[in-house]
C-alpha angles and dihedrals in degrees: 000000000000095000087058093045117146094194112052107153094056122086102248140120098254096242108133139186130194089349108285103037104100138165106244117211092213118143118259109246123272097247084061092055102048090050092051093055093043095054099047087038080057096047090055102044080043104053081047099063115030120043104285122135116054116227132201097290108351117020120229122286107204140254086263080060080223123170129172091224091059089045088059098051096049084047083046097049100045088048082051094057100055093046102048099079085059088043097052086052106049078046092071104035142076129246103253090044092055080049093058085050108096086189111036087044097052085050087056095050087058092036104050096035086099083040092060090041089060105036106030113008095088089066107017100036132245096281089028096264096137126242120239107302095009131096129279100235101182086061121089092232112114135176094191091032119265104244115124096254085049097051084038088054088044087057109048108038098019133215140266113177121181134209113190115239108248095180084101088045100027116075109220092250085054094051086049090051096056097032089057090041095053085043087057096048088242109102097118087065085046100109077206093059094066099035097053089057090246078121085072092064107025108045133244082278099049083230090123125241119255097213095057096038092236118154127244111246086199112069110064084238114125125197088201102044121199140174086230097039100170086062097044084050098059085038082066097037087051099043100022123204121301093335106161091207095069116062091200088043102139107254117231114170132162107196117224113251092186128091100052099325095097115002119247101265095047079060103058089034084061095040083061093039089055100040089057099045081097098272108071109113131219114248083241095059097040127119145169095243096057098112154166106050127085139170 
């Protein structure tokens, strides 16, 4: 202790180890002390002016009278005002006329990109790539045609195609035949094709019909992709799409987003959306062949 102190003549508290390791009793610099009072200075002036300390039944909101509530709503409503001259415009026009707009489209593409993320990005991914068993939506394949009034149709009253199941009037060579026929790009020439009645859906061509959702067997493009696609094809020949007499049919639904679900102008917003994500198609080059994709 400090009687049996070897070093007397040292400010220190006369505690020792191990002979020569003492605690010293210098000042702390002055910078220290300067950035000690300041802090505590700060937490003080701090905890007074913005909601710091609870109370009994409310805490105490600071002399500022600052909330983060409030601060979101003044950040909200100055977002709000540069964005309502776009919103009252998409509100009066149409779809394809917000399309020909460079401007206001470009505004939609930023804006609805949230919009997507919340409504379609669970199925159709979030660039539109598809996820596994949904549609591609940055292609230019289309089961319902890919003009804007047609994506903008898909989306707000849905679609529910529907494929019968053959595997009760098709024999299983017969399935083969016409499996192995649509995986070579060849079914039209498929004898097959015509007598079993495909021809009514699909077209003379086999390149599908628009109006009735049904897919082109041309293209190469699957709307139920598979690492063994001929197998996944006679799958679909066998059990057909959302045929309610086959319990093990394929299900392809698109919900409706209309009627209350998204409000008229999300819906253009995602029509537009949809259209530029690289696959949308020009009335001019629109046809009913056009087909495997679907919002």
């Amino acid at each position: 202790m400090s009687e049996h102190n070897p070093f007397p003549g040292e400010k220190n508290s006369g505690h020792v180890w191990d002979d020569n390791l003492r605690e010293l009793l210098n000042e702390p610099p002055t910078w220290w002390r300067i950035g000690f009072h300041a802090s505590w200075i700060f937490v003080v002036l701090y905890t007074l002016m913005y909601p710091s300390w609870p109370l009994i039944n409310t805490h105490f909101k600071g002399v500022m009278g600052w909330t983060s509530i409030e601060e979101y709503k003044q950040d909200m409503g100055a977002i709000e005002e540069i964005r309502a001259p776009f919103e009252d415009k998409i509100k009066t026009l149409s779809s394809a006329d917000i399309l020909a707009d460079e401007e206001l489209s470009n505004y939609v593409v930023r804006s609805a990109k949230v919009l997507f993320g919340d409504n379609c990005a669970a199925c159709h991914g979030s660039g539109g790539q598809g996820n596994v068993n949904f549609p591609v939506l940055a292609d230019d394949d289309w089961l319902y045609g890919g003009t804007i009034t047609d994506i903008e149709t898909t989306i707000a009253a849905g679609r529910q195609g529907m494929m019968t199941a053959h595997a009760a009037m098709l024999s299983t060579g017969e399935i083969d035949t016409l499996a192995n026929a649509i995986i070579a790009g060849n079914i039209a020439s498929e004898p097959l094709y015509a007598e079993k009645g495909c021809i009514g859906c699909h077209g003379a061509d086999a390149k599908g019909m628009a109006m009735m959702g049904s897919a082109n067997l041309t293209d190469g493009i699957w709307r139920f992709a598979s690492a063994d696609q001929l197998a996944s094809v006679k799958y679909t020949i066998a059990h057909g799409v959302n045929d309610a007499s086959d319990a093990q049919s394929r299900n392809a639904v698109m919900p409706v987003f209309g009627g209350g679900k998204l409000s008229d102008t999300e819906i253009k917003k995602l029509a537009v959306y949809v259209h530029k994500l690289g696959g949308g198609l020009q009335v001019a080059d629109a046809t009913e062949g056009a087909t495997s994709s679907t919002p």
